[in-house]
The first five atom37 places (N, CA, C, CB, O) and aatype in JSON, in Angstrom:
{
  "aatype": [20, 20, 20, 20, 20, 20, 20, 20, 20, 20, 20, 20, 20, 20, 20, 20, 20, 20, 20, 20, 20, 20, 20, 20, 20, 20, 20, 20, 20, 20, 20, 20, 20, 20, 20, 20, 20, 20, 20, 20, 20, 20, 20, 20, 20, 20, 20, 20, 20, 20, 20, 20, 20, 20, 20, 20, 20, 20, 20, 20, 20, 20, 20, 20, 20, 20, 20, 20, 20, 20, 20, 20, 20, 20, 20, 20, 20, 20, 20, 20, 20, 20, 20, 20, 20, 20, 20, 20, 20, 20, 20, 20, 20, 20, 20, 20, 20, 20, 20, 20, 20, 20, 20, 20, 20, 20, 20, 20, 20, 20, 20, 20, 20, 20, 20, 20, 20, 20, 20, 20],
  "atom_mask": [
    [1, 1, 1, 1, 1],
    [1, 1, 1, 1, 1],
    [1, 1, 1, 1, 1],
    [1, 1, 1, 1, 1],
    [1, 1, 1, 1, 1],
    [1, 1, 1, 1, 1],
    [1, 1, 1, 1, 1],
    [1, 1, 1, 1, 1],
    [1, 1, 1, 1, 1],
    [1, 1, 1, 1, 1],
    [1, 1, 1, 1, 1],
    [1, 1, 1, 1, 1],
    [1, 1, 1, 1, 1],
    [1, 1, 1, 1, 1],
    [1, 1, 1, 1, 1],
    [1, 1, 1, 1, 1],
    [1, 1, 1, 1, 1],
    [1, 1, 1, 1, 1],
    [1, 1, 1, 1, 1],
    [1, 1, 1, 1, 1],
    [1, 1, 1, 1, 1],
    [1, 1, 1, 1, 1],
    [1, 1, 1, 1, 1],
    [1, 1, 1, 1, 1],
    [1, 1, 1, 1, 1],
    [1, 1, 1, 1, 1],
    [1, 1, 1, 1, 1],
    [1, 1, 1, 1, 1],
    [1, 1, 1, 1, 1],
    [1, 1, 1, 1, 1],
    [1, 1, 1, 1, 1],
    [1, 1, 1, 1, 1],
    [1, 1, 1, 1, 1],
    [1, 1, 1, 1, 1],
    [1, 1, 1, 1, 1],
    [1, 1, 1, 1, 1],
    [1, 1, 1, 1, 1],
    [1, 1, 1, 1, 1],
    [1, 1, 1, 1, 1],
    [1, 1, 1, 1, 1],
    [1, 1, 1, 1, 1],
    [1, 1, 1, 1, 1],
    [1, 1, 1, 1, 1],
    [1, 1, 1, 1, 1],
    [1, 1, 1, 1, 1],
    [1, 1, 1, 1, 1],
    [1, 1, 1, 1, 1],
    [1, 1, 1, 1, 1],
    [1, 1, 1, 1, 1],
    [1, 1, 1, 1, 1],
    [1, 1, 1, 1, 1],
    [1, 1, 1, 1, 1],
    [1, 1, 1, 1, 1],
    [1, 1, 1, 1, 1],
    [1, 1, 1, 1, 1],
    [1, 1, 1, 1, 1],
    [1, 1, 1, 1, 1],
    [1, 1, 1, 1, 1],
    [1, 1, 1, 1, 1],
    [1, 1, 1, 1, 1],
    [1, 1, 1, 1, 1],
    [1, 1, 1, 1, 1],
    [1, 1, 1, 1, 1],
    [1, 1, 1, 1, 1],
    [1, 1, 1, 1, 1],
    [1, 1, 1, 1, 1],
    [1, 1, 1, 1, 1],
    [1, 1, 1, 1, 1],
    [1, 1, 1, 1, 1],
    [1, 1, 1, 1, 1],
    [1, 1, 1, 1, 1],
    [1, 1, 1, 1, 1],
    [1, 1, 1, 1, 1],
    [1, 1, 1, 1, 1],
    [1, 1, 1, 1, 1],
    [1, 1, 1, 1, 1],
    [1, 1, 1, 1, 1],
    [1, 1, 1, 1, 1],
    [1, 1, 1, 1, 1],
    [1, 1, 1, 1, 1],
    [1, 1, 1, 1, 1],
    [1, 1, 1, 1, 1],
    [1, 1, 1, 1, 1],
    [1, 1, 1, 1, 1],
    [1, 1, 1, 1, 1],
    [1, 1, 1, 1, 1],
    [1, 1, 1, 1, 1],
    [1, 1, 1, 1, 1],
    [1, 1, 1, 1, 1],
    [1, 1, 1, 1, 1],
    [1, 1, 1, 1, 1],
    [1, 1, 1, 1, 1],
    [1, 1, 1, 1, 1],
    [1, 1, 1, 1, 1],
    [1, 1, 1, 1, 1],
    [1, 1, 1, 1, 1],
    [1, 1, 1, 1, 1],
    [1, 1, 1, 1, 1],
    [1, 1, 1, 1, 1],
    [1, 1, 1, 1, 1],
    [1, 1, 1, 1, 1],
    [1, 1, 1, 1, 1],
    [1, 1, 1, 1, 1],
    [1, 1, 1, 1, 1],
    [1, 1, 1, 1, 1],
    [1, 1, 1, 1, 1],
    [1, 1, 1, 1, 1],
    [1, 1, 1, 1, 1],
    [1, 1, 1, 1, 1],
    [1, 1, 1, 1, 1],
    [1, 1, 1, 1, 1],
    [1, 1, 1, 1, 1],
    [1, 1, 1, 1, 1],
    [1, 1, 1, 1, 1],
    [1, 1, 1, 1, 1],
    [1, 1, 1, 1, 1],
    [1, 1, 1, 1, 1],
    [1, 1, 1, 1, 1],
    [1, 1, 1, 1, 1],
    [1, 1, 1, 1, 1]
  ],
  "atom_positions": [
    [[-20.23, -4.73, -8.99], [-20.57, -3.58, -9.82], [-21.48, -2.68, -9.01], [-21.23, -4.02, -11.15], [-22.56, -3.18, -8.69]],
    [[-21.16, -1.14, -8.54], [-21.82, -0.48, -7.96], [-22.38, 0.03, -8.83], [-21.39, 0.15, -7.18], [-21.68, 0.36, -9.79]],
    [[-24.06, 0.35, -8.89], [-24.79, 1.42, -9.69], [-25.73, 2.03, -9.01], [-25.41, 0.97, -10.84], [-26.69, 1.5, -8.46]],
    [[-25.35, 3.55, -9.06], [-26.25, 4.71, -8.47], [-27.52, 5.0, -9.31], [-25.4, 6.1, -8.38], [-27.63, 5.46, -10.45]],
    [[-28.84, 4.41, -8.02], [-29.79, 4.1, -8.44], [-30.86, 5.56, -7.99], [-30.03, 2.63, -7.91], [-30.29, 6.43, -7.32]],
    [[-32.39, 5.81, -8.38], [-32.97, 6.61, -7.6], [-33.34, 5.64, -6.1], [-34.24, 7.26, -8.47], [-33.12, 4.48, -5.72]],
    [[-33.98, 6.78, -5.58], [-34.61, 5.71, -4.35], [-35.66, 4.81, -4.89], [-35.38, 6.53, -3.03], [-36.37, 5.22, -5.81]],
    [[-35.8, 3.7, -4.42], [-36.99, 2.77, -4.64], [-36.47, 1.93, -5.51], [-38.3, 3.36, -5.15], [-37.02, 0.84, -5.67]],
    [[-35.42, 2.25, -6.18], [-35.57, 1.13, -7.54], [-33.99, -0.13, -7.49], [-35.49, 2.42, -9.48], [-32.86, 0.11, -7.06]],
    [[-34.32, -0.93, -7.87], [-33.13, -1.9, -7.25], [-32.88, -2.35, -8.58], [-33.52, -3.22, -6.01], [-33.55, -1.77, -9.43]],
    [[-32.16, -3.16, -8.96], [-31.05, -3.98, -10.0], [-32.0, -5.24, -10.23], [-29.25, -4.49, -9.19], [-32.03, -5.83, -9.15]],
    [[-32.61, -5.77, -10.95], [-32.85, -7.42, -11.15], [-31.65, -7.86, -12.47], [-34.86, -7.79, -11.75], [-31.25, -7.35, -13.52]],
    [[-31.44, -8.93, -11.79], [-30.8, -9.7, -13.22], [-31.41, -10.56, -13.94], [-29.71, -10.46, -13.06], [-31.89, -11.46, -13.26]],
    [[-31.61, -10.66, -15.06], [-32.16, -11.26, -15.77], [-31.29, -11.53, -17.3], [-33.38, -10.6, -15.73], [-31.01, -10.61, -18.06]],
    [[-31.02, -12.62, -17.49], [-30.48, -13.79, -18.45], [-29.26, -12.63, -18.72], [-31.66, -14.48, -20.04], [-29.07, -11.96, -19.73]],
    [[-28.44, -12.64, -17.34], [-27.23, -12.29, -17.59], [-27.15, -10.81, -17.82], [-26.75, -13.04, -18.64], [-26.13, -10.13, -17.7]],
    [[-28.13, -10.46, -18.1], [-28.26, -8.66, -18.39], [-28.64, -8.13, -17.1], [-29.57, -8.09, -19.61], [-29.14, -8.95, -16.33]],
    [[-28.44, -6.38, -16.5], [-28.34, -5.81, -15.89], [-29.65, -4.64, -16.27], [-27.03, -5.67, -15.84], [-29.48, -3.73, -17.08]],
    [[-30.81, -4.84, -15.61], [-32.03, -4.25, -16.4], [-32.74, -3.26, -14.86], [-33.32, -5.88, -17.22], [-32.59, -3.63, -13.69]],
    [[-33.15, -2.53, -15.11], [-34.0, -1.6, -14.16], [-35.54, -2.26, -14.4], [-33.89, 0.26, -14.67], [-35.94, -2.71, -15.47]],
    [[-36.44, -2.19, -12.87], [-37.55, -3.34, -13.24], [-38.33, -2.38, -13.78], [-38.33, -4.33, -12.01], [-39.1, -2.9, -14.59]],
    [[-38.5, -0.97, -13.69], [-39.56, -0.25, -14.71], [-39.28, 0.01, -16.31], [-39.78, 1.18, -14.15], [-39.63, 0.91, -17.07]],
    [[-38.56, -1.08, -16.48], [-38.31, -0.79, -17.88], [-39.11, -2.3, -18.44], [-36.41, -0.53, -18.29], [-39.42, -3.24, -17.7]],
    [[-39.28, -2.25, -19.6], [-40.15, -3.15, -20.09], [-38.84, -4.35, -20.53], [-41.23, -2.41, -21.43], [-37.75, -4.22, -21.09]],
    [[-39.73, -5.75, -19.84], [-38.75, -7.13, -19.78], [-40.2, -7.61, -20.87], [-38.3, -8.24, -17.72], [-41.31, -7.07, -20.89]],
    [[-39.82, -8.49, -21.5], [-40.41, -9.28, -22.66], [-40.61, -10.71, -21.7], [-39.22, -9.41, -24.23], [-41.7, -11.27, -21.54]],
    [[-39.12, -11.23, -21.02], [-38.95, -12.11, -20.83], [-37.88, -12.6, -19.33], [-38.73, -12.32, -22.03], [-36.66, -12.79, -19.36]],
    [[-38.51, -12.69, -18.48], [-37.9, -13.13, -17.3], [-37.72, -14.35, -17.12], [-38.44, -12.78, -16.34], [-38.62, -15.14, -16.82]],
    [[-36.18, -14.72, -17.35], [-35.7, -16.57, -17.12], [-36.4, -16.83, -15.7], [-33.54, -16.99, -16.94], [-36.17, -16.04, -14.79]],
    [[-37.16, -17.8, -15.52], [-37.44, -18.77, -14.13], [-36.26, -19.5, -13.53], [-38.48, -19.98, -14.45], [-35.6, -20.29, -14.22]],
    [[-35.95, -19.23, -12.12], [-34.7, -20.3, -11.62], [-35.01, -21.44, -11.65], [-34.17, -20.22, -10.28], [-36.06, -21.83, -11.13]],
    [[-34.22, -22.2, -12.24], [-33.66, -23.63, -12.85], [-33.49, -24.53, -11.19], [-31.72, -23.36, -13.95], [-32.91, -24.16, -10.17]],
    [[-34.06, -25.49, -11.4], [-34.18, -26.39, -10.44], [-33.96, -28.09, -10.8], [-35.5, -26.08, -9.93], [-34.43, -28.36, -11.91]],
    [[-33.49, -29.0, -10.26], [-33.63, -30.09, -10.52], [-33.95, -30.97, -9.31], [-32.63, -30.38, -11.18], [-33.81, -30.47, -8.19]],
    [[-34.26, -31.91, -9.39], [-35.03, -33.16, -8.96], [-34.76, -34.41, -9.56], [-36.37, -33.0, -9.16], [-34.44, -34.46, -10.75]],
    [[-34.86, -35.59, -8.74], [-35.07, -36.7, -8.72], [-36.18, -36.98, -8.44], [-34.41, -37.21, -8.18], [-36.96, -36.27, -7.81]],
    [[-36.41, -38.32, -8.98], [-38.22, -38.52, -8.6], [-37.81, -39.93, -8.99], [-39.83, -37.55, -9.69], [-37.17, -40.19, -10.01]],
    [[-38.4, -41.09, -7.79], [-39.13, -42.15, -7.79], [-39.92, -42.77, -8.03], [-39.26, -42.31, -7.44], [-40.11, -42.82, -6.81]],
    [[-40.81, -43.48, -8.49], [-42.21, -43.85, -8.64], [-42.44, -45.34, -8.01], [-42.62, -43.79, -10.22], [-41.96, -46.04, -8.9]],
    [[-42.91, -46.24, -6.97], [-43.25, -47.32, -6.98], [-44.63, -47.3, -6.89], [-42.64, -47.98, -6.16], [-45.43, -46.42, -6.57]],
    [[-44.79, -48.74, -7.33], [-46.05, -49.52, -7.72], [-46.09, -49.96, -8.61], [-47.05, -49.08, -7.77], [-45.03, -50.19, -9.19]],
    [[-47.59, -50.41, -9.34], [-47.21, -51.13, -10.46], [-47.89, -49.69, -11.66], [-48.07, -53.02, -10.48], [-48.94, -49.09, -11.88]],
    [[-46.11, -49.75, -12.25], [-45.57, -48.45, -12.82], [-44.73, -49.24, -14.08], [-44.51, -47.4, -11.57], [-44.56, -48.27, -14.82]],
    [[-44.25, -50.12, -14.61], [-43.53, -50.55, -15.67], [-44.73, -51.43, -16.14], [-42.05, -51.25, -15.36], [-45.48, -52.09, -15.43]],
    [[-44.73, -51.3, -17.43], [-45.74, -52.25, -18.48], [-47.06, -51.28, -19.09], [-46.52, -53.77, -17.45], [-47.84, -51.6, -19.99]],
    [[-47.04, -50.03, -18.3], [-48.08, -49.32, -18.02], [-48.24, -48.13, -19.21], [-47.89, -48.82, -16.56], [-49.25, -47.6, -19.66]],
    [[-47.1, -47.98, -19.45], [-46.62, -46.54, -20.4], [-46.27, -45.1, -19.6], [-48.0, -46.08, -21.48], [-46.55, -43.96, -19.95]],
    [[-45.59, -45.56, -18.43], [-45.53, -44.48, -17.17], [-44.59, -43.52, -17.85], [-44.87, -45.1, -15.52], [-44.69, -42.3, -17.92]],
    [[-43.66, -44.3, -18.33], [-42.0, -43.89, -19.33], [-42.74, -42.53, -19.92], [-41.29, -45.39, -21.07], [-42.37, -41.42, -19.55]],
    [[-43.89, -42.73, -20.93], [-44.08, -41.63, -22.07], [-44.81, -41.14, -21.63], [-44.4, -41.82, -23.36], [-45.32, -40.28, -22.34]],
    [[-45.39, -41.29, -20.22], [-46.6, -40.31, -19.8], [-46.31, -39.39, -19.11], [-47.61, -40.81, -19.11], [-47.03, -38.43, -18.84]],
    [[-44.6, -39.7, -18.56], [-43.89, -38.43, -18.02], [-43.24, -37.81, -19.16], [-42.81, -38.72, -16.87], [-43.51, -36.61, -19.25]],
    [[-42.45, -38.24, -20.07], [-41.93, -37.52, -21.05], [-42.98, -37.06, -21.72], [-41.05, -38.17, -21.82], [-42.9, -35.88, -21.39]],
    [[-43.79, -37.1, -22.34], [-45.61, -36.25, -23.03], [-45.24, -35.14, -21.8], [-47.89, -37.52, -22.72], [-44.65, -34.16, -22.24]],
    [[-45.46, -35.13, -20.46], [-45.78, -33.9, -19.82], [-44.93, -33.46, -19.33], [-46.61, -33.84, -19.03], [-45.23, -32.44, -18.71]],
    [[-43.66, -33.81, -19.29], [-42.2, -33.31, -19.3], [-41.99, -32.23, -20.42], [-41.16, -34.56, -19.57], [-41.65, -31.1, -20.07]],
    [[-42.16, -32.48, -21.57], [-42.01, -31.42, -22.93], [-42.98, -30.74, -22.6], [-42.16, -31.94, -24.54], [-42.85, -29.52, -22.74]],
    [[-43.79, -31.06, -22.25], [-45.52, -29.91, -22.65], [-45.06, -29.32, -21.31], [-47.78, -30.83, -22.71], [-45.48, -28.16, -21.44]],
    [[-44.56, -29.36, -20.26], [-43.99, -28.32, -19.16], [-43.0, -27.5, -19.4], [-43.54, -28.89, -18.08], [-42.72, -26.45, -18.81]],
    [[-42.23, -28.28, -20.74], [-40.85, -27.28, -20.71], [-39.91, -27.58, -19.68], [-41.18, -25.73, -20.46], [-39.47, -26.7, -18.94]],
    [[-39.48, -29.2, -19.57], [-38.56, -29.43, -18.33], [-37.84, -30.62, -19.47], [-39.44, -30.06, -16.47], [-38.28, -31.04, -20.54]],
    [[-36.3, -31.0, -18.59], [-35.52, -31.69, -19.47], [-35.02, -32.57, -17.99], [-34.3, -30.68, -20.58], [-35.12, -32.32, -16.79]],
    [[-34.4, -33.77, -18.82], [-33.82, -34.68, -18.03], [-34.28, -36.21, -18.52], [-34.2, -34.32, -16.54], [-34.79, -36.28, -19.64]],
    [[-34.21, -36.8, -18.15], [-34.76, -38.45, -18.45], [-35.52, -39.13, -17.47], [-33.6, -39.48, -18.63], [-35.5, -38.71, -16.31]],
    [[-36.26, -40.23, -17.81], [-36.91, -41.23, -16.91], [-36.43, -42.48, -17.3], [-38.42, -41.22, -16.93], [-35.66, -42.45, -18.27]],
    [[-36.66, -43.51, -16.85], [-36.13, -45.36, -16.84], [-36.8, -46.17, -15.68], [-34.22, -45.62, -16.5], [-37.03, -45.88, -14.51]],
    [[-37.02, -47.32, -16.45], [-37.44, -48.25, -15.47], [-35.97, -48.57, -14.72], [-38.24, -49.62, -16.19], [-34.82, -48.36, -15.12]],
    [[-36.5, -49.2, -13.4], [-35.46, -49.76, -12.47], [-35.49, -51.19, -12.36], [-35.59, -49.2, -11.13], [-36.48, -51.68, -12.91]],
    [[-34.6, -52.13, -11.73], [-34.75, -53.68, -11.73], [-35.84, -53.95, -10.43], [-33.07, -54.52, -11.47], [-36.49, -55.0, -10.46]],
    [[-35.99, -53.17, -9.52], [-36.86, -53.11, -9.25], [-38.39, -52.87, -8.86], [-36.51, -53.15, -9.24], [-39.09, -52.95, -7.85]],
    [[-38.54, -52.54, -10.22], [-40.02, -52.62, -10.94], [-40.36, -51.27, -10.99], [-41.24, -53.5, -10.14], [-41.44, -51.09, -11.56]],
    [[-39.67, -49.97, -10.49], [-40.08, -48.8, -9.64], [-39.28, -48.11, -11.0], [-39.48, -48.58, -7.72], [-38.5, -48.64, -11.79]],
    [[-39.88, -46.51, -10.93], [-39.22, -45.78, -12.16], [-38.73, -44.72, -11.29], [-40.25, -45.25, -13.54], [-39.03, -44.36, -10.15]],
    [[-37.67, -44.23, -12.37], [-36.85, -43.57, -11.81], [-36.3, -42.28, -12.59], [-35.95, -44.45, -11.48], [-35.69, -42.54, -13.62]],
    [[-36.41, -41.14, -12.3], [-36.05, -39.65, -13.52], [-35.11, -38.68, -12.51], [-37.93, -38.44, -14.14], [-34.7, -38.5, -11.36]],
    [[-35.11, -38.34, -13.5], [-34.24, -36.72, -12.86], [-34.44, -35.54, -13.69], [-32.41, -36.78, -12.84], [-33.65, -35.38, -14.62]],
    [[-35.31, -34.74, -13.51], [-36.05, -33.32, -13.98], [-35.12, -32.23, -13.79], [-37.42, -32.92, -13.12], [-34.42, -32.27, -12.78]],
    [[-34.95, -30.78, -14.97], [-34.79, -29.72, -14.59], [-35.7, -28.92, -14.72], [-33.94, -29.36, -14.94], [-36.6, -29.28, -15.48]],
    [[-35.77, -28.28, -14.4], [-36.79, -26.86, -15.25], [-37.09, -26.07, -13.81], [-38.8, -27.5, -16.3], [-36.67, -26.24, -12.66]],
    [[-38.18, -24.94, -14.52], [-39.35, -24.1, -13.88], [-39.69, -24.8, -12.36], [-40.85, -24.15, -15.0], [-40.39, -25.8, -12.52]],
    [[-39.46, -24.61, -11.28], [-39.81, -25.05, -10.21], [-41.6, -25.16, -9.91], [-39.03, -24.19, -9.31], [-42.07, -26.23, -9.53]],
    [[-42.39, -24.07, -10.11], [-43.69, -24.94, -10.67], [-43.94, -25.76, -11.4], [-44.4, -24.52, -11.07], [-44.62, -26.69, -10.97]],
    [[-43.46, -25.77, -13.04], [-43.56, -26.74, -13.5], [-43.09, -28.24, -13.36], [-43.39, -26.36, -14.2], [-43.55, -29.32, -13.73]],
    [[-42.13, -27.89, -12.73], [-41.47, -29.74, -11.96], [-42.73, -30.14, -10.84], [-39.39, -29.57, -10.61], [-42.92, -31.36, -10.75]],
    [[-43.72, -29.18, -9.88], [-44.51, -29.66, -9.41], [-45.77, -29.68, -9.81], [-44.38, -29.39, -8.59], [-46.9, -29.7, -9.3]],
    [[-45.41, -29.69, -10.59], [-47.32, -30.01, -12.05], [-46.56, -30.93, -12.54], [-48.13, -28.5, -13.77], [-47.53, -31.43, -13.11]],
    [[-45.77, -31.57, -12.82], [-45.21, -32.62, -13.22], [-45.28, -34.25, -11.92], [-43.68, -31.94, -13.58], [-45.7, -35.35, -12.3]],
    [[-44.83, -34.02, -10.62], [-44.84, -34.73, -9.69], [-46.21, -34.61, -9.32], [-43.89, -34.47, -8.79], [-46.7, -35.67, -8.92]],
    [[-46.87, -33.77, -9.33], [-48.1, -33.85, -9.22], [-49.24, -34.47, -10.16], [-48.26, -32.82, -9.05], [-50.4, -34.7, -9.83]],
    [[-48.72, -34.66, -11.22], [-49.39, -35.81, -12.73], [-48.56, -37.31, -12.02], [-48.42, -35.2, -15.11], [-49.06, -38.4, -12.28]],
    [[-47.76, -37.25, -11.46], [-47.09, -38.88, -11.44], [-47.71, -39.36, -9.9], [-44.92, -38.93, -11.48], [-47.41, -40.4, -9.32]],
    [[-48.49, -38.48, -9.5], [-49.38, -39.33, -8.33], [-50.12, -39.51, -9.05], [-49.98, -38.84, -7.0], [-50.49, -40.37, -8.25]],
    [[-50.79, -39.59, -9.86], [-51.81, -39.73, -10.96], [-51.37, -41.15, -11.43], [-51.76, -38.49, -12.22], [-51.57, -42.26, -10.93]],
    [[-50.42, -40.59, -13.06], [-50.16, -41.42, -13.24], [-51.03, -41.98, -14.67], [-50.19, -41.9, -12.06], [-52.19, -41.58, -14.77]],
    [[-50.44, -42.91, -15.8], [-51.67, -43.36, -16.59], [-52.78, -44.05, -16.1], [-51.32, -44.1, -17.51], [-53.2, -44.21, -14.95]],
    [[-53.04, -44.3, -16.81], [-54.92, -45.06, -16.88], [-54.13, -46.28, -16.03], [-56.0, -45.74, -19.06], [-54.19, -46.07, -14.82]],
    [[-53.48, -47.38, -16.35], [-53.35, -48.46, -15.81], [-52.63, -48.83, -14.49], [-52.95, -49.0, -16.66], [-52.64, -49.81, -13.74]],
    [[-51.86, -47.4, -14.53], [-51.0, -47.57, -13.16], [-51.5, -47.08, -12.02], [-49.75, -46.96, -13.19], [-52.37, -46.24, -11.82]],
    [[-50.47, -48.08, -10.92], [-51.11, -48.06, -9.7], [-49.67, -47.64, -8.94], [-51.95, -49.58, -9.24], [-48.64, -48.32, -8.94]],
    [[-49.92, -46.14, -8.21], [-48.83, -45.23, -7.49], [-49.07, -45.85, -6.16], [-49.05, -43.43, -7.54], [-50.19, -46.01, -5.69]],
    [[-47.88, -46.21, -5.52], [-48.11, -46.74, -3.96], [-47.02, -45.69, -3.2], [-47.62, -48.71, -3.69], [-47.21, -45.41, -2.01]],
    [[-45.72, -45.03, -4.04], [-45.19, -44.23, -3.03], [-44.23, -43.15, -4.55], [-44.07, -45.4, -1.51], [-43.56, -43.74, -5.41]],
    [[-44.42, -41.54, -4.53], [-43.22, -40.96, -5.03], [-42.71, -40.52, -4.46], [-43.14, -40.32, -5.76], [-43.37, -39.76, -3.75]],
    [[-41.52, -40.51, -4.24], [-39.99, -39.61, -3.26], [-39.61, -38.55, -4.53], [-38.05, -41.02, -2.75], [-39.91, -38.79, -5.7]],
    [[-39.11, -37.7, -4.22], [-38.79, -36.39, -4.63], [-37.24, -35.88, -3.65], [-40.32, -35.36, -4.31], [-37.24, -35.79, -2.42]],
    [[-36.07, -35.62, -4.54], [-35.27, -35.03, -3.89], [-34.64, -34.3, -4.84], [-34.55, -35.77, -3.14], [-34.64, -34.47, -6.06]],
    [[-33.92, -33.17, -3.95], [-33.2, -31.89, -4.6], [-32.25, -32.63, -4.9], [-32.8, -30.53, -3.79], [-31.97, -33.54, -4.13]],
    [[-31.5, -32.44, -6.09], [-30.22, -32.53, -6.54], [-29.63, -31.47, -7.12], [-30.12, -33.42, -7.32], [-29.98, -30.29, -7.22]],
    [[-28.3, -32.31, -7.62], [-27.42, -30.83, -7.9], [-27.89, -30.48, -10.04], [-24.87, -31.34, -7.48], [-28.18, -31.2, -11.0]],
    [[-27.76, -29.52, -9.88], [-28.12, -29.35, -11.34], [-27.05, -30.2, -12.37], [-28.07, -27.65, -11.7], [-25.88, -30.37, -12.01]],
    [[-27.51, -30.69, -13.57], [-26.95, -31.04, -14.75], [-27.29, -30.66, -16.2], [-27.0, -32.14, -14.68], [-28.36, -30.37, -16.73]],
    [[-26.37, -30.72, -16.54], [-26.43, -30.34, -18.26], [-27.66, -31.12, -18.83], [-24.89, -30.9, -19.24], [-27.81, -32.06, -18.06]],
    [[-28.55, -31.19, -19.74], [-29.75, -31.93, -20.76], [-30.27, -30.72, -21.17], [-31.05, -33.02, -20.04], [-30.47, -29.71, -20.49]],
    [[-30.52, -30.98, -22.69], [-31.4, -29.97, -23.41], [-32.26, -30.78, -23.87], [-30.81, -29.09, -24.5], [-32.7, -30.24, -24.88]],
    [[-32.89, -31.99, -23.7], [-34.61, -32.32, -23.96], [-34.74, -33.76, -22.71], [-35.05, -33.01, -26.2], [-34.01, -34.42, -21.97]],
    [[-35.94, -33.67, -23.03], [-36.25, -35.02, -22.2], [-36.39, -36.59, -22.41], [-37.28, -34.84, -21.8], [-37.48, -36.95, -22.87]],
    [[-35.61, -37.42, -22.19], [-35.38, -38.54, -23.08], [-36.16, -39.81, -22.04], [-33.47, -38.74, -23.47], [-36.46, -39.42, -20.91]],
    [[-36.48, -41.27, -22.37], [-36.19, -42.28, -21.72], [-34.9, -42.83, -21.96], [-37.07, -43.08, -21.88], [-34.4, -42.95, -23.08]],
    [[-34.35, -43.16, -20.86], [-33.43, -43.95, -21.02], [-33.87, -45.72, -20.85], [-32.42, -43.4, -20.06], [-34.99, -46.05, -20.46]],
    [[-32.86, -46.66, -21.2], [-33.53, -47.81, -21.32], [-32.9, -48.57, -20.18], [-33.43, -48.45, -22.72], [-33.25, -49.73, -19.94]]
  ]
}
């Protein structure tokens, strides 16, 4: 789609609409990102599960977390690309009882979820 613009002013897209940036936006969608995330240590027994989902919702990010058979937890996040790292950045943390010895973080490909669940 060609559109004859003045000088200076360029095209943003935003949630599918075709908007000039000096015009008043209410609301600019953030690009959508997803992640995987790891957790080892001693991370199951702890309440690690609901301490990422608690700050998973309160970020506004979707996807699930689960323990693994090997003791280590395991999620896959979408959202706000800051907010996924205020999120990985609470799971070096971590609750009161747990003890973080390593998180891995990798890009993946995006997927469908509209809230944030544990899985079992």
């Amino acid at each position: 789609m060609d559109i004859d613009l003045p000088d200076g002013l360029k095209v943003v897209k935003v949630s599918k609409k075709l908007i000039l940036p000096n015009l008043l936006v209410t609301k600019i969608m953030p690009i959508k990102k997803a992640v995987s995330i790891t957790v080892q240590g001693k991370v199951q027994g702890v309440g690690f599960r609901y301490f990422v989902k608690s700050n998973a919702k309160r970020l506004n990010l979707v996807g699930f977390v689960k323990n693994q058979k090997d003791g280590s937890l395991y999620g896959e996040i979408i959202g706000n690309e800051d907010n996924i790292k205020k999120l990985i950045a609470l799971c070096y943390k971590g609750p009161l009882l747990s003890q973080i010895v390593e998180v891995k973080v990798k890009d993946i490909k995006l997927f469908e979820a509209t809230q944030f669940v544990i899985l079992k």
